[in-house]
Structures are given as structure tokens and as C-alpha cells.
N, C-alpha and C positions, 0 to 999 in steps of 0.2 A: 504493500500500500504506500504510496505517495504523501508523507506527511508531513512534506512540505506545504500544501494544500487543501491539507485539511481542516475547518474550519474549527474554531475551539466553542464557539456563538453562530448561531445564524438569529437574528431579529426578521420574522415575518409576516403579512398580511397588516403592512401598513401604506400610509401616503406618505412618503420621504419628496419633501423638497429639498434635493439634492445640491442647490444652486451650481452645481458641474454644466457650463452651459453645453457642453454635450453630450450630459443624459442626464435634464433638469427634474423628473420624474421617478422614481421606483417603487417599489413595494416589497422589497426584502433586502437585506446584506448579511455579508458574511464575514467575521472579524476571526482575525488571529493576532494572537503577540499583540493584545491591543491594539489595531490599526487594522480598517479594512480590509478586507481579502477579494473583494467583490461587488457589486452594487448592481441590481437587476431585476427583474422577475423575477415572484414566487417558486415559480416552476426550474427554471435556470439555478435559482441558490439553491434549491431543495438538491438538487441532484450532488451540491460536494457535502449534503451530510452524510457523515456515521453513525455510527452507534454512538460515538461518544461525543458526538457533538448537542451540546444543550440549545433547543428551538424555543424560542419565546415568540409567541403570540400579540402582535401590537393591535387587533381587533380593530383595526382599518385607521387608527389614529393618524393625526397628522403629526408627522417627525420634520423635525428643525435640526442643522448642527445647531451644536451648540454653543450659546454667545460670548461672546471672546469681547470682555469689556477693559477697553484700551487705559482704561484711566481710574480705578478707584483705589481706595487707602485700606486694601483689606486685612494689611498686616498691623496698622495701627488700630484698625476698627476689630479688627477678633479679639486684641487684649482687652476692649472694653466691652463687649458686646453685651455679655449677660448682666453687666451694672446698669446698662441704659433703658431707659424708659422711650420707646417710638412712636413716635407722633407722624411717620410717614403714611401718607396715605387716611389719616382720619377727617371726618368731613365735615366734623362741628368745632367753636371752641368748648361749648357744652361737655361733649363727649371728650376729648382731650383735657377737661379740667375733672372729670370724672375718674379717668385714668388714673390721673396725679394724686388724686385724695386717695383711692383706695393704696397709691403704691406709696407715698407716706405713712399711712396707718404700719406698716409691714416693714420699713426699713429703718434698721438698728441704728445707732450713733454708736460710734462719728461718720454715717454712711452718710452719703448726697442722693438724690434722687435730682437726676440729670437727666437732660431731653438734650440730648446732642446731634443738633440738624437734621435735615433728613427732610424737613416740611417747609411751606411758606406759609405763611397768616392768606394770601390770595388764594388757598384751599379749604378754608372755613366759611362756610356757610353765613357767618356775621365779618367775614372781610377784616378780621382785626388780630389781634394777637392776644390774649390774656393781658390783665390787667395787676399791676404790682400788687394792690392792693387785693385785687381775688386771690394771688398767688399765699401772700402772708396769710390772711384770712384759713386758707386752707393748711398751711405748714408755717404756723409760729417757731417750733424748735428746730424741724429738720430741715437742714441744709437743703434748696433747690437750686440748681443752673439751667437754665435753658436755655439754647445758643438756635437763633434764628437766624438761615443761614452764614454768610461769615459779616454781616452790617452789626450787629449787634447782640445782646447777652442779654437775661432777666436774670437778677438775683434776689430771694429775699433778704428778708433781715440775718436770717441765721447764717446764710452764707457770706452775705458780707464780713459778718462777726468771724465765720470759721476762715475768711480769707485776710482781716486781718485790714480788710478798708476802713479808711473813717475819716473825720472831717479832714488830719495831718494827712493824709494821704495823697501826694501832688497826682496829677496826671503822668502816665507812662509817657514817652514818646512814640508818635501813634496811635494814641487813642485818647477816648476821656471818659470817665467819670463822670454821669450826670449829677449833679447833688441841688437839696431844695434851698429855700432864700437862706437859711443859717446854714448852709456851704455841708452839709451833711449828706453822703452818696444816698441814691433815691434809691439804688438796684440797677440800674440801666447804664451798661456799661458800650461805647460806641467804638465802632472800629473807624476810624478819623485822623488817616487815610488808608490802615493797613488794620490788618485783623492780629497783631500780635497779644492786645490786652487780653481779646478772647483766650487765643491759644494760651497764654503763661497762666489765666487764671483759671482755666480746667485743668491747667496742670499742679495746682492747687489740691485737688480734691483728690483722695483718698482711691488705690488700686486694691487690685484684683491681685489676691498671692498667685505665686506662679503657678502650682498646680491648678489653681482655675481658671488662671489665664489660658490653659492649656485647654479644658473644656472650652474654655470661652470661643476661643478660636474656631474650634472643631463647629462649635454650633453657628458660627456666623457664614462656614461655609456651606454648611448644610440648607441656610436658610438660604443664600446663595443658589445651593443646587437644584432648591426647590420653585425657582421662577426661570430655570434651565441655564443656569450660567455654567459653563466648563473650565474657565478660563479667564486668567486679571490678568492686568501690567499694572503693579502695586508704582503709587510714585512719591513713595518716601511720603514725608507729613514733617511739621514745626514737632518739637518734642520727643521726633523719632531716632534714639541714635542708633550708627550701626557702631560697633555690633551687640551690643548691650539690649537693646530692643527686638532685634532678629534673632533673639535667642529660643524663645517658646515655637515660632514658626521654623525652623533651623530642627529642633528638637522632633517638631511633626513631622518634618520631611525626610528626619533619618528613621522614623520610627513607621513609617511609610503608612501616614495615617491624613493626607494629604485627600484631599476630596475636590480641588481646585487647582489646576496647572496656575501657577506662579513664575513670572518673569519682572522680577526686583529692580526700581532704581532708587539710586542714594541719595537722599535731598540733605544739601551743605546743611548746619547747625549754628555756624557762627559765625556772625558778620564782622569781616574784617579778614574772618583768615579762610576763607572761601577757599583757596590755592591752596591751602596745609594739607585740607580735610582731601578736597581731592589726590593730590602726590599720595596721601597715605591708602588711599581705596585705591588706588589703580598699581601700587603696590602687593596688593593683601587678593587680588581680584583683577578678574580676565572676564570682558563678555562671554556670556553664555556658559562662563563656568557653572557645574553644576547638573542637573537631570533633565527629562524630559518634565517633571514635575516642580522642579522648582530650582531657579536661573538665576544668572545676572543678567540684568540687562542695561548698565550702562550708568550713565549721570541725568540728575534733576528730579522733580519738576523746577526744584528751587536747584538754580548754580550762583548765584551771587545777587545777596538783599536788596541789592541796589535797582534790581531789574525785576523787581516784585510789583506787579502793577493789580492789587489786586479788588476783583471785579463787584462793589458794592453799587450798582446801579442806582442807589438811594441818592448816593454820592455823585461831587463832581470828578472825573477822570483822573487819578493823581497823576502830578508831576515827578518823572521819575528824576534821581539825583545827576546831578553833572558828570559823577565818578565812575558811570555806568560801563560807559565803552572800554574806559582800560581794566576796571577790574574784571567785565563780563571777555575781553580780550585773553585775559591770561589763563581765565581757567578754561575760556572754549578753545586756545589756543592748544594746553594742555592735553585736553579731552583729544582732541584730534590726531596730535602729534601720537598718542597713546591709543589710538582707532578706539577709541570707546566712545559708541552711540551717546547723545544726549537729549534730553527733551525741556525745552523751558515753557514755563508759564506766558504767555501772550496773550490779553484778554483785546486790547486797544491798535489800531492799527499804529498809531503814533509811537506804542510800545514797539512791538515789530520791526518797525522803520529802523527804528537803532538797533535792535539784535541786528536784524541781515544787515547793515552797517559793518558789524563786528565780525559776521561769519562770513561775508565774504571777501574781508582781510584776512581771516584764518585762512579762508579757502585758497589764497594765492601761495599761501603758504604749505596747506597739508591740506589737499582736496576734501573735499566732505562727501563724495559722490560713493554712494555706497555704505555709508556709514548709518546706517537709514534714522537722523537726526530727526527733532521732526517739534512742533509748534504745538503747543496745549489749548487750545479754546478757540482763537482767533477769532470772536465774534463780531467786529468790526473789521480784519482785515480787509484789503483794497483791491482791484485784480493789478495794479503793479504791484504791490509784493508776494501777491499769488505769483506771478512770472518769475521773482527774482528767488521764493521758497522752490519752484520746480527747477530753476537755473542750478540751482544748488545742492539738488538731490532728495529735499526733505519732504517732509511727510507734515498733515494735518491732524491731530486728535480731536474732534470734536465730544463735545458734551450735552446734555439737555437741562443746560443749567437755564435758558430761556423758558423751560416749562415754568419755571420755579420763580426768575424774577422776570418774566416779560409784561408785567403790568409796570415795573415801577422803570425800564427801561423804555416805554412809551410812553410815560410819564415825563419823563426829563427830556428824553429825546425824538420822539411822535412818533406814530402810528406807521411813515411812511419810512423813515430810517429800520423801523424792525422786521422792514416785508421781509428781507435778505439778511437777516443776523441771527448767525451765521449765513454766509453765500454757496452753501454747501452745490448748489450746480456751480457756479463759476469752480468753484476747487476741483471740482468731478471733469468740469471740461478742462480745465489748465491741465490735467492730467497727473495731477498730484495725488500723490498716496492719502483718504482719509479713511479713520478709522471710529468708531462710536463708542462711549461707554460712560460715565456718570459723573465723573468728581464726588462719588458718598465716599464719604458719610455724611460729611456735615452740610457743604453747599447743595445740597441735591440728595433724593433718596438712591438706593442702590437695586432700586427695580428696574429692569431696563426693557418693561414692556411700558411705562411709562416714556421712556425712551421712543420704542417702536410710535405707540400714540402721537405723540411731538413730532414727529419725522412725516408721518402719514398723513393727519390732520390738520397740523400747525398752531395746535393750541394749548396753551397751559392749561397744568393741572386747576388752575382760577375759572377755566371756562372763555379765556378770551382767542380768539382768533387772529395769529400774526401775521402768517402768513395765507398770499392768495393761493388757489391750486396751482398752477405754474411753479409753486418753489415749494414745493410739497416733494415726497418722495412716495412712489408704490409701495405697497409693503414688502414687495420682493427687495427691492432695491434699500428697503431700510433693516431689512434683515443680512442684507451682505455686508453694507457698514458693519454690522457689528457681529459680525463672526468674520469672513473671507477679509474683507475689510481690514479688522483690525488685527488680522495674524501677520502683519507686515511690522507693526510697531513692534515687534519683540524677535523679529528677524526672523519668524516662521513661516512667513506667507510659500504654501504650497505642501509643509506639513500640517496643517489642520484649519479650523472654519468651509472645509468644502468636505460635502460625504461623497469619496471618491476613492479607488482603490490605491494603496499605500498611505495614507492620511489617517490622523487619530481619529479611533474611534470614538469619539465625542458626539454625543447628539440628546438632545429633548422629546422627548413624545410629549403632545399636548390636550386636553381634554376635549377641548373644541377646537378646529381649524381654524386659525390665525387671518387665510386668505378669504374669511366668505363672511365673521361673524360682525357686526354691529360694531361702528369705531369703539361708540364706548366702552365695548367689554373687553376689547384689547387690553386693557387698566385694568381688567381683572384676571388676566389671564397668567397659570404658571405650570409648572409641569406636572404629569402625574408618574413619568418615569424621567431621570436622566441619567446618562450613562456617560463613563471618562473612561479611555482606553478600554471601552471593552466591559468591563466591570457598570454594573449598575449598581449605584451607590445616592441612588432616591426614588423610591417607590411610592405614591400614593392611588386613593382608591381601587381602580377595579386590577392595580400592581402592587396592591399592599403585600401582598407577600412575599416579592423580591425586594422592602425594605429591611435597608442593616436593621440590626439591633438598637434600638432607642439609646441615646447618648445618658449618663447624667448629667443634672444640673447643679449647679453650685455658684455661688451662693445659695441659700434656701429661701433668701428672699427673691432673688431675680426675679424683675420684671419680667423674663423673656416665660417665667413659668404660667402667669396671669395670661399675656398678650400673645404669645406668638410671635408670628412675623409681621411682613408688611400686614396692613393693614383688617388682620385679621378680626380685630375687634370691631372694625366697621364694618366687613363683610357678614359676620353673624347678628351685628344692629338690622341692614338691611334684609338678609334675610328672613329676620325676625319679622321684621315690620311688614315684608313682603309678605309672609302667612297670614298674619293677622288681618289682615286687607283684601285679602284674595278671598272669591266668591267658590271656588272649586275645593274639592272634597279632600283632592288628593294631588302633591307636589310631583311636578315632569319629571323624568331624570335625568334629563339636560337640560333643562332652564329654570329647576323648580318651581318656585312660584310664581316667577317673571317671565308670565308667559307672552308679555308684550313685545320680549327680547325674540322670540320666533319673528313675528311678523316683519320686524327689521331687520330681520337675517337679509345676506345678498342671496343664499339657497332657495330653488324655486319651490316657493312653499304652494303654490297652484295645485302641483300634485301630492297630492296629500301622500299617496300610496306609496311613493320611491321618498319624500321628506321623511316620513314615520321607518322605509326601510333604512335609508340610509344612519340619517343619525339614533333612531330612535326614540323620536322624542313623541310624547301623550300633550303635546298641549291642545290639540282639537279632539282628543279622547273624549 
């Protein structure tokens, strides 16, 4: 027998959107050594099983690779995961200050009970944020933070007390302090012009011992796995050092208890010595050092403070320092000379303007072409420095941090500046590499069918519409961003985001088909299987029974034990309410009680008899 070929998995009797544009279709594969073996018809894969090949049944779902999100902070956000309280995705302040009280009642001192980003106040139903005074009201003793994107902080009284603010307490540089007529902080601390007062004062508050950091982790990826992500390019964070901080994620990936391909960058710590921190990491570290599971990949999002332009749309644009060009010179200089990839922060095209300034001095010096370098956010970029980022080989990371502030960025800057912000066709046409993925934790949540929505629609989670159709994306085309897409940013493109033979086997099954259902339920949408090399390592409903074994939790307060994930305490609100309301006996099993989510299906619900075969569903029962 040939067992070279022999399949160790076959996945069959599903709808694989393959994005291979040639063979964009299939209904079975066949994986070895984690990486496909195959991609084709049921009939066709059936024929390399054996005996001992295990067949799993996808019962005609629709299959996604799976998403490969170019930009979130998953190594800083696992150490904290199970301390925080999530406010992503909840639809009231009501219900988010309901949350809060019950997770006060339960959290010990000297704990905090933190809401670390993840939401906008423009996704509450009252359009507002909590109010200081609800906040104390509800938690006089125990410590509360809550960091509304990176513009600003709420703190009560107890936290102010456990941080140590008070009237002698000057302004940081960078931020302020609000305080009332007799100069005493109110709680409301601003990021003015940079978010560093946020970042130092959650770092402030009280961690997670290592052993739970370790759980922690595990379960943030799992939550991860569970809206089909396969796949991060972590980019360092304020407060993260390596290697003191890479140590619990380090410890996961030798103990090969990893649930998420990881490709790592180092973001600098201290301004001033920006050049140290790098000479010492490109010392210690070689791109790509490392596994299929867990990488180097290079320098940034932060290379040097001075070139921190960061994106508070409340705000006016900061001016970035004079000292920019030669310190962002030496260490892109650096970086080059030493081929290791970089990525920088670039929200403002006026930002931009001076890096490619910088890099294409480097570049006369130590080419950049191939180095696959590449630009974080770019929401106002311009199409000349589109020209001059393809001139020079790099790449776009894009974000859907416009779900999140594109009210308050039409706000300052109108309605007709946001049609194209980001100019994601001009980047597609210049023919620059872009890639999709979140900036969560904190600016944005780390759902990234939220993501898909914002790409397809053009509208914040607030409900507003920014974009006209013309700068929309299909949903095909916004799921290659972010899988095909973004396997370039970590120097994979061609090893995985496409289900194709020799490619990791990474992919989603999803409960409903992503291509036919109702924009709005795309925002509800997440996996009920996903699989990384092969290995299915998240099973929900009718694949509960190829889930691992349930993690523990620890702490025993954790929120994550009340709440869940995204937004799961608003989805069983809704559902709740959607029972109570409904005139019908008995809930569908595809739409439950929302049975008005059928009739806006794109599925030709005309015929009842091939509607009811196909999906299933009793809503005309």
C-alpha cells in the first residue's frame, strides 16, 4: 500500500469555499501531516480512504479557510483574558451596567473589575457611554477600569484610590487627568494626544499568576477558535516585554498546547533607546525562527515613539515630533540591513508621508523588496503613497477599526472624507499586498465576522453607513482579505488561507452559509467546527462530540465563567426576548424564533420544498 497517500482525515459532504480560483468549489478533502492531500468531490476523496482513515461528516455545511487575522494582540490579551469583563458586542448601556454589578458582587480585593476595549459607546442603544457617577453608584469599594477604545478611560473612586491619583497628581505627558472645580480627578482619564496614560494605568492593576495566565491564554484562543480564526500576527503591545512577557505563550508552544498559529512581532518599550532594544532582538532572533505554530516575525507595530501617530478620531491629528526621521532612520535602517521584516503603525496619510520618506533612504541603501515590510491601518492614506508603499515592496494591514469609530471620524471630518477610509480598492488596484484583521483587544473587538460585516456593508457596528456600494467588498473578496490575504504579512502566503493541496489544513465549518444569509446575521455568525493542521480542536452543536475536553477556569471569579464570549450574553437576551414574543408553538432549528431572519434570507425561499430540504428549516411548518 502506498502510504504516502494515504489520507490520515478525509472531511466530507460539505460546501468548501475553496477560494483556489481554480477549483473555487468542493465538497470533500483529504489531509495528511496536517496539510491537505486533496481537494474535490465526495466521490474522488472517498476513493484514497482506508481503513484507517477517520471520515467526518460536514452534513453539507459551508466550510471557510480559516481566518488569518493580520493584526491582533493575542499574546498580551491571553495573559489577561479570564480577569476581563467584555463588553464587545453588547447592545445596551442597561445590559453592560448589569454585567458590571453582578461581576462586582463576585470579585475579591484587591481584584479590579476591568472592561478593556473591545466596544464603542456608538453600539449602545442610548448612544452614550456609562456614566461616572452610575459606575461608583454600582462599585463604591471595588476597583473599576474601563478603557473605551484607546480616547479614553473611566475610573471610579476606588481605583483612582488603588492607583494612587489625586488632586498632587500632575498630568503624565500625553494625556490628562480630568478633575472637578477643586482640581480633584473626576475618573476620566484622556488620551491627549497619545494613549500612554491608558496603557501605564492598567498597568496598574493587579495580574493573573502564571499558572492562570497559562489557562488564560488557552481560553482566549479557544474563544478565538470559536468565531473560526486559525491564525494571528501578534504585534507586540505598550507593556509587553520580550522576553519576560513571551514567556507563558513560549511555555504553550513547547508544550504543544497551541490552538492558534502565531507569527510574533517585537514592539520597542523605550523611548529613547528604540536602536538598543532592536541590536538586542535581532541578536537573540532570526525571522521565522521557530515552528509552523509559533514564529518570529520580524519588528513593530511600534519601532520608534516618535512615529506613534495614534488614531483617537475624537481628536485633532497629532503632530508627530521633528526627531522622527532620524530616529525612525536608524532603526528601519537597522531592521533592513539585518532582513528582518517590519510593520509600523500609520493611521494619517501625513504620518506615512514621513515613514516612506525614511524607507526609501533605507531602501537606496538595503532594498526593502522582498522583505515583505508593510503599513498598519493606513486609513487616510493617499494613492501617491499607495504608488510609492508598492514602489517599495510593502504591504497594507488593514483593520475594522472604522466599525468602531466611524461616527466620531465623520464627525470631525464629514461624511464624504469616510466614503474611502480606508481606500481599500485603490490598495487592491495599486496592487499592493492587503491583509484584514482587528487591532483587539482594546481599539476594536476581536471578532472578525464583525470585520467581514464592515467590508460587505460599510457600516459600523453604531448602525451608520460609510461607505457607498462601489467601495464595498463581496463577501468572497472580504473573506480572502482575511485569510489568502493576510498569509503574506507573516511571509506564508501560498502555505495556508487557501484550501488547496499542500496548504495547512486550517478551515471553519459554519452553521449557516456566510454567502446567502441576511447582512445582519453575519455579526452573529461563528463556527460550529474548526480545525488547524488537521486536528479539530472546536466542536460545537451538531460536532459537539469532536470537542477537546473543556478547559479549567481560574480564577473562580472570572468573568469569562458568567459571560462567555463575544457577545454571548446579548445573544441569549435576544433570544430570550425573541421567545417571549413569538406567536409559534415551537422554535426552527435554524432560525429559532427569528423567523423573520428566513424571509430575508438571499435563499429562494419561493420553494418551500428544496428551502425546508436544503437547510432545514420549520419556519412555514
Amino acid at each position: 500500500m502506498n502510504t504516502v497517500n494515504t489520507p490520515d482525515k478525509i472531511f466530507r459532504n460539505g460546501r468548501f469555499t475553496t477560494l483556489d480560483r481554480k477549483n473555487p468549489e468542493a465538497s470533500a478533502v483529504a489531509v495528511k501531516d496536517g496539510v491537505f492531500l486533496s481537494v474535490g468531490d465526495d466521490a474522488a476523496i472517498m476513493k484514497q480512504a482506508t481503513a484507517s482513515t477517520q471520515v467526518v461528516d460536514l452534513k453539507g455545511k459551508r466550510v471557510i479557510p480559516g481566518f488569518i487575522d493580520s493584526h491582533l494582540h493575542i499574546i498580551r490579551g491571553g495573559l489577561s483574558y479570564l480577569l476581563e469583563l467584555r463588553w464587545d458586542g453588547v447592545p445596551d448601556v442597561a445590559t453592560a451596567l448589569g454585567m458590571l454589578k453582578q461581576q462586582v458582587a463576585i470579585t475579591p480585593p484587591p481584584q479590579w473589575v476591568r472592561v478593556v476595549g473591545g466596544f464603542t459607546e456608538h453600539q449602545f442603544a442610548e448612544k452614550r457611554l456609562p456614566t461616572l457617577e452610575e459606575i461608583n453608584a454600582i462599585a463604591p469599594d471595588t476597583p473599576v477600569f474601563i478603557l473605551h477604545l484607546y480616547d479614553r478611560a473611566l475610573l471610579n473612586r476606588a481605583a483612582l484610590q488603588a492607583c494612587g491619583y489625586d488632586k498632587n497628581t500632575p498630568d503624565p505627558p500625553g494625556g490628562e487627568i480630568q478633575r472637578d472645580s477643586g482640581g480633584h480627578p473626576t475618573g476620566l482619564l484622556i488620551a491627549r494626544p497619545n494613549a500612554m496614560i491608558l496603557y501605564a494605568t492598567l498597568a496598574k492593576g493587579p495580574k493573573l499568576a502564571p499558572e492562570d495566565q497559562l489557562i488564560s491564554s488557552r481560553h482566549f484562543m479557544r474563544e478565538l477558535n470559536r468565531l473560526g480564526v486559525t491564525s494571528v500576527i501578534d504585534a507586540g503591545g505598550g507593556f509587553q516585554n520580550y522576553p519576560e512577557d513571551y514567556q507563558v505563550i513560549e511555555q504553550l508552544a513547547r508544550d504543544k498546547q497551541l490552538t492558534i498559529r502565531i507569527a510574533y512581532n517585537l514592539f520597542t518599550q523605550r523611548p529613547g533607546k528604540e536602536l538598543e532594544d532592536f541590536r538586542t532582538w535581532t541578536q537573540l532572533l532570526k525571522p521565522g525562527q521557530g515552528s509552523p505554530m509559533y514564529r518570529h516575525n520580524g519588528a513593530g507595530e511600534m519601532l520608534v515613539f516618535s512615529a506613534a501617530d495614534f488614531e483617537d478620531f475624537r481628536e485633532p491629528r497629532p503632530d508627530l515630533a521633528a526627531s522622527l526621521e532620524d530616529e525612525l532612520y536608524r532603526v528601519a535602517r537597522h531592521l533592513a540591513e539585518n532582513r528582518w521584516p517590519f510593520r509600523i503603525h500609520g493611521t494619517y496619510d501625513e504620518s506615512i508621508s514621513r515613514f516612506l520618506d525614511v524607507f526609501e533612504r533605507v531602501n537606496a541603501e538595503f532594498p526593502l523588496d522582498g522583505l515583505n515590510w508593510f503599513i498598519d491601518h493606513a486609513e487616510t492614506v493617499t494613492q501617491r503613497n499607495l504608488d510609492r508603499i508598492k514602489a517599495l515592496g510593502g504591504g497594507i494591514a488593514i483593520q475594522h477599526r472604522m466599525a468602531y469609530q466611524g461616527e466620531d471620524f465623520v464627525a470631525r471630518y464629514g461624511a464624504k472624507a469616510a466614503e474611502a477610509t480606508p481606500p481599500i480598492h485603490r490598495m487592491l488596484a495599486t496592487g499592493i499586498p492587503v491583509g484584514m484583521g482587528t487591532d483587539a483587544t482594546r481599539v476594536a473587538s476581536y471578532n472578525p465576522w464583525i470585520g467581514i460585516y464592515w467590508l460587505a456593508t460599510g457600516k459600523t457596528v453604531g448602525g451608520l453607513t460609510l461607505y457607498p456600494p462601489a467601495n464595498r467588498l463581496s463577501r468572497e473578496e472580504a473573506l480572502r482579505l482575511y485569510t489568502e490575504g493576510s498569509s503574506w504579512f507573516s511571509t506564508e502566503h501560498g502555505k495556508k488561507g487557501v484550501i488547496v493541496a499542500g496548504q495547512y489544513a486550517d478551515f471553519a465549518v459554519l452553521p449557516e452559509d456566510m454567502m446567502t444569509i441576511a447582512d445582519d446575521d453575519l455579526k452573529n455568525l461563528k463556527a460550529v467546527m474548526t480545525v488547524v493542521g488537521g486536528e479539530i480542536i472546536y466542536g460545537d452543536r451538531e460536532f459537539k462530540e469532536f470537542d477537546p475536553p473543556a478547559l479549567p477556569i481560574s480564577p473562580s471569579w472570572s468573568p469569562v465563567i458568567r459571560y462567555d464570549g463575544y457577545h454571548a450574553a446579548a445573544r441569549q437576551a435576544h433570544a430570550n426576548a425573541m421567545a417571549q414574543t413569538c406567536a409559534c408553538g415551537t422554535a426552527c432549528g435554524i432560525h429559532g424564533h427569528a423567523h423573520a431572519r428566513a424571509f430575508q434570507s438571499r435563499v429562494p425561499a419561493a420553494d418551500l420544498k428544496s428551502f425546508w430540504g436544503v437547510l432545514g428549516c420549520s419556519c412555514w411548518a
